[in-house]
N, C-alpha and C positions, 0 to 999 in steps of 0.2 A: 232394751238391750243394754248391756254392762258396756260401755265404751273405754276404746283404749286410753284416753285420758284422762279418764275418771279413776283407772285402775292404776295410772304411775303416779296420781295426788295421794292415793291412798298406800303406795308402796312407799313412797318417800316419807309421810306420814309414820309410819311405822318402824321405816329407818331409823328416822331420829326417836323417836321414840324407843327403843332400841340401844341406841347409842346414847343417853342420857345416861345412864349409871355410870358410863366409863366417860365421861364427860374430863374429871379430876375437878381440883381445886374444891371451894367452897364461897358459898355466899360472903362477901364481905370480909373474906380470909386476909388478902391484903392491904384493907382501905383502912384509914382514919375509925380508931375503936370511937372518935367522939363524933362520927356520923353516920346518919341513918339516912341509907341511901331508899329513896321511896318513889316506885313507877307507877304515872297513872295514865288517861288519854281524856280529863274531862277538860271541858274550853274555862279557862280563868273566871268567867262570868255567866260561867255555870251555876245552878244550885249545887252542884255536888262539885265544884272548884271554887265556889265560893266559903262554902260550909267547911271546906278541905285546910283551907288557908287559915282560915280561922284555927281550925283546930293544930294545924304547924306550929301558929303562934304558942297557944297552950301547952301543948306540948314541951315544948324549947323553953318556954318560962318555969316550967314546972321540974326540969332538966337539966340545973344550969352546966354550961360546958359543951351542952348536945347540939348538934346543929342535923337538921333534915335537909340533904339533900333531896331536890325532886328532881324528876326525870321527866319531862313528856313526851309518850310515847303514839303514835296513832292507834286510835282500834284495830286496824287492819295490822299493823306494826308489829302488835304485841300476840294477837289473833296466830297472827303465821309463825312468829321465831320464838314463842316463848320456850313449844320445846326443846328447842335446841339452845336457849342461851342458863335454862332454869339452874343445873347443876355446873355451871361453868363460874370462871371469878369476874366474866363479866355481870351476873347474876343482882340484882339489889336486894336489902335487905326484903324489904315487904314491897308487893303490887298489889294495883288493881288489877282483877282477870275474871275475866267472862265465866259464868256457870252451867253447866250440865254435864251430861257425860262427855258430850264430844270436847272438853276439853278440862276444867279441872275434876273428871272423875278417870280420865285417860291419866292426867299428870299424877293424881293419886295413886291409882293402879301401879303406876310405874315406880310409885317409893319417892319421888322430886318433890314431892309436898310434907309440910309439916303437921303433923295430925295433933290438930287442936285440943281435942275432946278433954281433958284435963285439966286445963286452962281453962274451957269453957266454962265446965261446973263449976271449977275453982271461983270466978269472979261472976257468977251467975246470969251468964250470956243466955243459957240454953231456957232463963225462966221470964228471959227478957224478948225473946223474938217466938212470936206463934207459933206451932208446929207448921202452918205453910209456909212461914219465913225461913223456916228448919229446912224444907225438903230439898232447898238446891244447896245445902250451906254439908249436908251429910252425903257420905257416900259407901257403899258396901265394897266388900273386895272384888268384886266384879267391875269398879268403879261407874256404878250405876246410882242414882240419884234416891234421894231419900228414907232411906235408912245408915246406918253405918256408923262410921267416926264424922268426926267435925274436920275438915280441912279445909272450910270458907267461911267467915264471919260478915254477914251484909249490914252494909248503913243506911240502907237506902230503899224503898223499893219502887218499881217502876210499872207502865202498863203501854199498852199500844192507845190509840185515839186518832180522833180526826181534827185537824186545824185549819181554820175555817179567815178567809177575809170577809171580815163582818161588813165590808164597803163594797168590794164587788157582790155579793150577795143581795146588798142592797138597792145596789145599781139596777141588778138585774131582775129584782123581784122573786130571790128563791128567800125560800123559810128553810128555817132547820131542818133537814131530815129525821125521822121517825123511825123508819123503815126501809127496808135495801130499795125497794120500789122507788120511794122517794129519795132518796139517793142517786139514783140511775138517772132518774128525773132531772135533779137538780142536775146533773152531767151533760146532760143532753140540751140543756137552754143553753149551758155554757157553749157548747161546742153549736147549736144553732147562733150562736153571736160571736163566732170565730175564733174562741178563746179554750185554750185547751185547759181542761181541768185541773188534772192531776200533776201536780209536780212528782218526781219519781227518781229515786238513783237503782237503776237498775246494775250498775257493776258493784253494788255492796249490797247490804242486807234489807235497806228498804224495800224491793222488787217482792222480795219470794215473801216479807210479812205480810204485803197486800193475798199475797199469793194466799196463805195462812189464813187472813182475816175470813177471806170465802171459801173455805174448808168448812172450817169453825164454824160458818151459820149453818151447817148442814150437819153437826156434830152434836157429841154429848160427852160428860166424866168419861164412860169406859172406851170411847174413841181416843182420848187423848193422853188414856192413861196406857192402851194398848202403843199406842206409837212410842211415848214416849218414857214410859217403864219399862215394855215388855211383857206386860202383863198378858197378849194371846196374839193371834196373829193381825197382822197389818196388810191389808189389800192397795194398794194405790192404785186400784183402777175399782173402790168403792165410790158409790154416790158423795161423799164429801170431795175426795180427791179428784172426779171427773169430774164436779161442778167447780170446782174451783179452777181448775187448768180450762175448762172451756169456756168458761165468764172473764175469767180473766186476758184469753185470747180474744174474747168476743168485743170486751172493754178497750184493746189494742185497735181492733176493728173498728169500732165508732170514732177513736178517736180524744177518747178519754184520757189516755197519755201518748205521750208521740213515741215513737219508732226510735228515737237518736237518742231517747232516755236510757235506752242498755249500755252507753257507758257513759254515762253520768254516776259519779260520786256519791255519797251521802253528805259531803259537805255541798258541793256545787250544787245540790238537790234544797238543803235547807237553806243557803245563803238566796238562792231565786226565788223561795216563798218570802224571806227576808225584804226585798227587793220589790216586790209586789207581783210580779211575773205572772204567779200561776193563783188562784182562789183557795186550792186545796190540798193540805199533802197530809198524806196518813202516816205516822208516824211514834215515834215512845216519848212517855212524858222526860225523858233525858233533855228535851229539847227545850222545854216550857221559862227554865230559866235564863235561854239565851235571849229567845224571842221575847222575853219581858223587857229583856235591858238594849235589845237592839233594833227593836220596832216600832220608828216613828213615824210613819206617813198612813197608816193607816187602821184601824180598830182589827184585832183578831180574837179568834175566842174558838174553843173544843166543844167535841161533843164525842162519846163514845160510839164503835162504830155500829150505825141503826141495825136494830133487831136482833143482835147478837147475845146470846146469855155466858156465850164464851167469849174471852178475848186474851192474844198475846199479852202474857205480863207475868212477874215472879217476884222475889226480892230483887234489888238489884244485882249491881256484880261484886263482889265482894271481894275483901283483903284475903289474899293467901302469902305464906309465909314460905320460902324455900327450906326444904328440908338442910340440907348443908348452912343456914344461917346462923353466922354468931351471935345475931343479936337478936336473939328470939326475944325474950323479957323486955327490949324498946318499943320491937314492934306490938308485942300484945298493948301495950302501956298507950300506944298512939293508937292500938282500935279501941280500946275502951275511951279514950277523947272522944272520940266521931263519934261513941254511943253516948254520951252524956247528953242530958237536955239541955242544956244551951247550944250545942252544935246540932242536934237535932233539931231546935225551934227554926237557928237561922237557916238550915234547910229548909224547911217549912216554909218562912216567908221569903226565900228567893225562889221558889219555884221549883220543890222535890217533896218526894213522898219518902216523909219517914219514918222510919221503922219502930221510935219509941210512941208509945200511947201518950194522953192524957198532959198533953204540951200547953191545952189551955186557949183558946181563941187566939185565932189566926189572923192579923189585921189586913193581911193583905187578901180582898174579893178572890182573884182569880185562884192562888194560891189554893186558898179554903174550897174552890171548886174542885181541884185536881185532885184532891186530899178525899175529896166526900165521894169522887167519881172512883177513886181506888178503895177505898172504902165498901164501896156499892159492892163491885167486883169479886173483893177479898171476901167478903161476908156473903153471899151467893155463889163461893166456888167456881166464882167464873173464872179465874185466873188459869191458860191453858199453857204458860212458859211460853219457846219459842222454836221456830220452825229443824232451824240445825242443830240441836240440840243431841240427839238420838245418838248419833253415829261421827267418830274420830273423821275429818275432813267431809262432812255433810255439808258445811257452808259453803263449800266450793262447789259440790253438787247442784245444791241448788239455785245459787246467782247465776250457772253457766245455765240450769236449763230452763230459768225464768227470762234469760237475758232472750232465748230463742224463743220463747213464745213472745218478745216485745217484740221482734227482728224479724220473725215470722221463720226462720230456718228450719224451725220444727214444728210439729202441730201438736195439741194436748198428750193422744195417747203417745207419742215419743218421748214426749218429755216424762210423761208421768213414769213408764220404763228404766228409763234413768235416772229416776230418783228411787227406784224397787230394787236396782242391783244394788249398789253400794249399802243400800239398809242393811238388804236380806244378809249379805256378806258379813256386816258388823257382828249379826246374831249371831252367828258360828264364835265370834273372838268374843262375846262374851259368857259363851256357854249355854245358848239357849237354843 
């Protein structure tokens, strides 16, 4: 069933969206012509805020006079109010911002984006990043994903995984998993030795990727290209989608992750694996550079999720430019920085996948892992994006009805229902 709450997320949604053209002003209309005002949400000791800062530096030297301001903004922050602040003078010159349709192909549609494509060729971005790196970076006027104009440029790219304490593990005499079986396995000594597996932030977007991960092993290309192209129709109460809601309840069941995880954070969620708390949290390699530089009490290490030939992942999120900005030529000039090989290397060896080829040996072991595991991925077509992706206010869909399969308020086929209205509804506004 379409619930009422799911239908005023997507009313107001729409509002703003909506009211964006008569927003007024312009990007950077009245600020300082000698700065570049630029919004991101990564952690300073990030691969991708480490690799960022660097490239500020070069930027500002190669610039003189220019100063970049940053901004930091939360995921969640930027996620909720970008459309309403994009064509306003609160606006910054360039951000980071999440890709698909449910949101820089909605902002596109709506005219609040800067359409790249000219620039691109220009400095030959388009001969620089794969055609999979392309497909969240383009968008049609439908602003649907992967063909169109250029209105996203990625530095980065990313995937889903599992992150593992190599100590309790040890402790406890599990091996790597293999296979979901052995996976389950490994879950279940845990929780026979009182210790709950799974670290989980079920009030953000970690919850419904697990939710995804067990889709995905029951999928293929034309399942993922039907959800999340549109390419024919979408069942959510097909063998992927009911294996995944009823394993995923099943997992609540044993005890795999607790009940009180549905409003856990994504930070509070990765700061507890930090911590040592939990053995395992499934998660994007977004993460891998923090956990390199703040995890000292005990050995960790990934593995992608067993038996999967698909997995969450894409480019990363990429720079987009407000259409009302004046300083379009600064900000092109700072993404071509983050694309240059030394800002890519030092991405590399702080712990991000990126997006230029042929960087040269990686000295850092784990690094060179996460690299060769994206790799794997991207060359096997396994890369399947990510769950909200499809449909304008779909994230809020699905944290609310993954949060009720942690909490038990709902059972699979309910939730699954309410993840089918809001799709099905989005089709109509895109024309299909």
């Amino acid at each position: 069933m379409f619930k009422r709450g799911q239908r005023a997320v997507f009313a107001a949604l729409a509002a703003a969206a909506m009211a964006l053209t008569g927003c007024g002003g312009g990007s950077g209309a009245d600020s300082d012509p000698n700065t570049l005002r630029l919004w991101h949400f990564e952690a300073p000791n990030s691969a991708m805020g480490v690799a960022w800062n660097e490239a500020i530096k070069q930027f500002e030297a190669s610039h003189p006079g220019v100063k970049v301001q940053v901004e930091e903004k939360g995921f969640e922050q930027i996620q909720k109010t970008a459309a309403m602040v994009l064509n306003s003078r609160e606006a910054p010159d360039i951000l980071e911002y999440n890709k698909g349709n449910a949101t820089t192909g909605l902002l596109a549609k709506q005219g609040v984006l800067t359409d790249m494509s000219e620039e691109v060729a220009k400095r030959g971005w388009d001969k620089l990043l794969t055609p999979g790196l392309q497909t969240t970076a383009r968008y049609d006027e439908r602003g649907v994903m992967g063909s169109g104009k250029w209105y996203g440029v990625p530095n980065y790219a990313e995937y889903e995984m599992v992150y593992y304490n190599k100590d309790m593990f040890a402790e406890h005499g599990i091996a790597v998993p293999t296979t979901l079986d052995e996976f389950t396995s490994a879950m279940d000594k845990f929780v026979s030795a009182g210790i709950t597996p799974l670290a989980v932030g079920g009030a953000e977007y970690p919850a419904h990727q697990i939710l995804y991960q067990l889709a995905l092993s029951k999928a293929d290309r034309a399942w993922v290209d039907r959800y999340q192209r549109y390419t024919g129709q979408v069942d959510f109460h097909d063998p992927a989608w009911t294996y995944a809601a009823t394993t995923f309840a099943d997992w609540v069941a044993k005890g795999y992750l607790s009940q009180t995880s549905a409003s856990v954070k994504a930070e509070d969620m990765g700061a507890s694996f930090i911590a040592g708390k939990y053995p395992i949290m499934v998660s994007g390699s977004w993460w891998y550079g923090r956990f390199s530089d703040e995890i000292k009490n005990f050995q960790w290490d990934t593995f992608l999720w067993p038996g999967n030939a698909l997995s969450a992942g894409s480019s990363g999120n990429h720079w987009v430019i407000p259409q009302n900005s004046t300083k379009k030529q600064l900000a092109y000039d700072f993404i071509a920085i983050t694309l240059e090989k030394g800002i890519q290397s030092k991405l590399a060896e702080t712990g991000g996948v990126p997006v230029v080829a042929d960087l040269g040996p990686i000295s850092n072991p784990k690094a060179a892992q996460l690299i060769d595991n994206f790799t794997a991925l991207s060359q096997g077509d396994g890369l399947a994006f990510y769950p909200d992706w499809p449909a304008p206010g779909f994230y809020d869909v699905l944290v609310s009805g993954t949060q009720k399969l942690i909490n038990g308020s709902a059972g699979p086929n309910e939730v699954l229902d309410e993840f089918a209205g809001p799709y099905q509804e989005n089709l109509a506004n895109v024309g299909r």
